[in-house]
C-alpha positions as CSV (number, residue, x, y, z in Angstrom):
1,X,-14.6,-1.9,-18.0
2,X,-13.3,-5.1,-16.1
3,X,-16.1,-6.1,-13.2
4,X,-13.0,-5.7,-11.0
5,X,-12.1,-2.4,-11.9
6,X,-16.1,-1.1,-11.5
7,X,-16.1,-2.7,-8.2
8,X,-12.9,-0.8,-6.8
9,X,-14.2,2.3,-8.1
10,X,-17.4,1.8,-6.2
11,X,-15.2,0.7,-2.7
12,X,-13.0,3.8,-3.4
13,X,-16.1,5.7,-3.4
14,X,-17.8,4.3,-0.5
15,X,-14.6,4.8,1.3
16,X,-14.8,9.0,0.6
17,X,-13.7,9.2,-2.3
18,X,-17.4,10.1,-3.9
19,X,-18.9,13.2,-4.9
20,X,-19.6,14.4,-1.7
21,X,-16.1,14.9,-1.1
22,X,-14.5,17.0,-4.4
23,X,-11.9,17.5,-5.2
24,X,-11.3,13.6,-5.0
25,X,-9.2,12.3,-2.6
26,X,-6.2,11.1,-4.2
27,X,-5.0,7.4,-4.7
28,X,-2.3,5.3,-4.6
29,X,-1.8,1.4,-5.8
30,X,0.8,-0.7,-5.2
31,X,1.2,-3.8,-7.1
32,X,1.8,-7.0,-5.9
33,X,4.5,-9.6,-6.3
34,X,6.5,-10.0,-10.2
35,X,4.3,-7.4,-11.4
36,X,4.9,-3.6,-12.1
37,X,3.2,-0.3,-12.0
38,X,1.3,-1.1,-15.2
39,X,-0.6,-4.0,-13.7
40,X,-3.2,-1.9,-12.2
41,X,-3.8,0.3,-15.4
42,X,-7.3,-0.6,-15.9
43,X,-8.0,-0.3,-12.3
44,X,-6.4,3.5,-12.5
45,X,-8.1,4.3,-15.6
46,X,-11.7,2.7,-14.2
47,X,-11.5,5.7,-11.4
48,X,-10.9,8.4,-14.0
49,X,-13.5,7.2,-15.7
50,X,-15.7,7.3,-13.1
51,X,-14.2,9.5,-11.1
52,X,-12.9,13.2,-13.5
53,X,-10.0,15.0,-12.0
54,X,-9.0,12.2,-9.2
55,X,-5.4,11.9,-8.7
56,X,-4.1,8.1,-9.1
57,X,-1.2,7.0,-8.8
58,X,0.1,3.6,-9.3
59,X,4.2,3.0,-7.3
60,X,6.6,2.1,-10.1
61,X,8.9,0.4,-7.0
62,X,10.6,-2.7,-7.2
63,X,9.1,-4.3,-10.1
64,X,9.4,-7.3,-11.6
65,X,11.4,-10.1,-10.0
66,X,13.0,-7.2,-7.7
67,X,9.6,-7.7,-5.5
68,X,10.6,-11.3,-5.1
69,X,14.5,-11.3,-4.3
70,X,14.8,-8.2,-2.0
71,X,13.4,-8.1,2.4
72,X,10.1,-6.2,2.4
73,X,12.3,-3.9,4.7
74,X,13.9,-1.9,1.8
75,X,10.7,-2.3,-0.5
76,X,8.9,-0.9,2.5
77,X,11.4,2.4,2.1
78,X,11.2,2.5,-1.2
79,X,7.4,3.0,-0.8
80,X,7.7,5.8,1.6
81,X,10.2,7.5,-0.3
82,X,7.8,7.5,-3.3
83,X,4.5,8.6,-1.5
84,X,6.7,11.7,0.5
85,X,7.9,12.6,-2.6
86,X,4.3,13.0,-4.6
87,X,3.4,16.7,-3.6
88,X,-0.5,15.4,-4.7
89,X,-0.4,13.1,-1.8
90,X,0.9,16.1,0.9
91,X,-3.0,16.0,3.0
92,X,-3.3,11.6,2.3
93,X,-4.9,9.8,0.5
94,X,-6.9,6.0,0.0
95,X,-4.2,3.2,-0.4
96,X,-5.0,0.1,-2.7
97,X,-2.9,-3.1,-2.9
98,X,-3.3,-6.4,-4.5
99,X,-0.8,-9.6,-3.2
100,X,2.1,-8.3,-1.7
101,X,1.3,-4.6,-2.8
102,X,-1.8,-5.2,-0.3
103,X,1.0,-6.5,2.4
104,X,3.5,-2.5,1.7
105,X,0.2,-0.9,1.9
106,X,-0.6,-2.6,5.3
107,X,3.6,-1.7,6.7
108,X,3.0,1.9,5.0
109,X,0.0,2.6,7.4
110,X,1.7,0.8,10.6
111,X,4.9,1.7,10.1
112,X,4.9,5.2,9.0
113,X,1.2,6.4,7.7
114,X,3.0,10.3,7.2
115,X,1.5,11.6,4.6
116,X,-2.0,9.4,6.0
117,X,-3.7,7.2,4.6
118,X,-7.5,7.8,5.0
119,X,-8.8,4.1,4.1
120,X,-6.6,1.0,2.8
121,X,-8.1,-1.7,0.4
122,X,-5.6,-5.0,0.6
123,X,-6.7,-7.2,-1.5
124,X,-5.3,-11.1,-2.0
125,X,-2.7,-10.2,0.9
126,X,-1.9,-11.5,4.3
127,X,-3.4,-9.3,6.7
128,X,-3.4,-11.0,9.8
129,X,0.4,-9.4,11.1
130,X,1.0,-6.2,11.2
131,X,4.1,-4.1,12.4
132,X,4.8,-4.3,16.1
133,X,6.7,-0.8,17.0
134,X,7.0,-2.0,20.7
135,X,9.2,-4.9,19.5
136,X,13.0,-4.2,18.7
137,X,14.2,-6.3,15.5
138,X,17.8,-6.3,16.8
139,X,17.1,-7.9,20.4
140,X,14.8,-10.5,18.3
141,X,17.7,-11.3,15.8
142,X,19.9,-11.5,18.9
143,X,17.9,-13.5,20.9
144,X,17.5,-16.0,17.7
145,X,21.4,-15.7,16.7
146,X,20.2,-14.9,13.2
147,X,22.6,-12.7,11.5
148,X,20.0,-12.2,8.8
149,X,17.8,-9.4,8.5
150,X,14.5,-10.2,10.2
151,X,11.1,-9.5,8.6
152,X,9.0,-6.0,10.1
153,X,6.1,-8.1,10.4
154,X,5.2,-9.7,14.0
155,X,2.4,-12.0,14.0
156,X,-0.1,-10.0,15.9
157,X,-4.0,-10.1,17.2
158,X,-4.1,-6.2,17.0
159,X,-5.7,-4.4,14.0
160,X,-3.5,-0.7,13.0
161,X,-5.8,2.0,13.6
């Protein structure tokens, strides 16, 4: 088993996922940048392993060199749609990203956190914005004259809660 893998599992289980709490809380991953759902097999199969009858889940959205050419916004949606429509994931679950799958994970628990998320791991992703609800996108891209779709993200001091 990878020494990454071992030391997720032991993060997840720190963060309630242990045998205190069966049946396991469930868990998704999200992959980060040019990569797909696959990249975080071993990570997935290091919790079953330790971890019999958890629920994992790894998002199989926009894959590939789809995570590099489209806004966050839509990728953002595409994560939601995903997690509302995983009937395991109803009562929340952990949320683990690496890269740019850390940086969805983060929008997912500022921006919409329904179904919850109960503890996030982001890992190799920029954490220091998060989502700003108090700030309208379309006075922004008026005030700036951009006609181009502006980014969710507002850099920020605040942590999401």
């Amino acid at each position: 088993m990878a020494k990454s893998a071992v030391l997720l599992a032991h993060a997840l289980a720190f963060c309630g996922v242990g045998a205190r709490a069966l049946p396991y809380r469930p868990v998704v991953m999200m992959h980060g940048m040019n990569e797909d759902a696959t990249h975080l097999q071993r990570n997935m199969d290091a919790l079953r392993a330790t971890y019999p009858g958890i629920y994992v889940t790894s998002l199989a959205v926009y894959e590939g060199r789809r995570s590099m050419i489209h806004h966050m916004e839509p990728q953002l949606e595409a994560v939601i749609a995903a997690i509302k429509a995983d009937g395991n994931l109803s009562k929340g679950f952990n949320f683990y990203g690496e890269s740019q799958g850390a940086l969805l994970a983060r929008a997912y628990v500022t921006v919409a956190n329904d179904p919850p998320v109960h503890n996030l791991i982001a890992l190799n992703g920029p954490q220091t914005s998060v989502a700003n609800p108090d700030v309208d996108t379309r006075k922004r891209r008026r005030a700036s004259g951009s006609a181009r779709r502006s980014n969710f993200l507002v850099s920020s001091n605040s942590v999401a809660t």
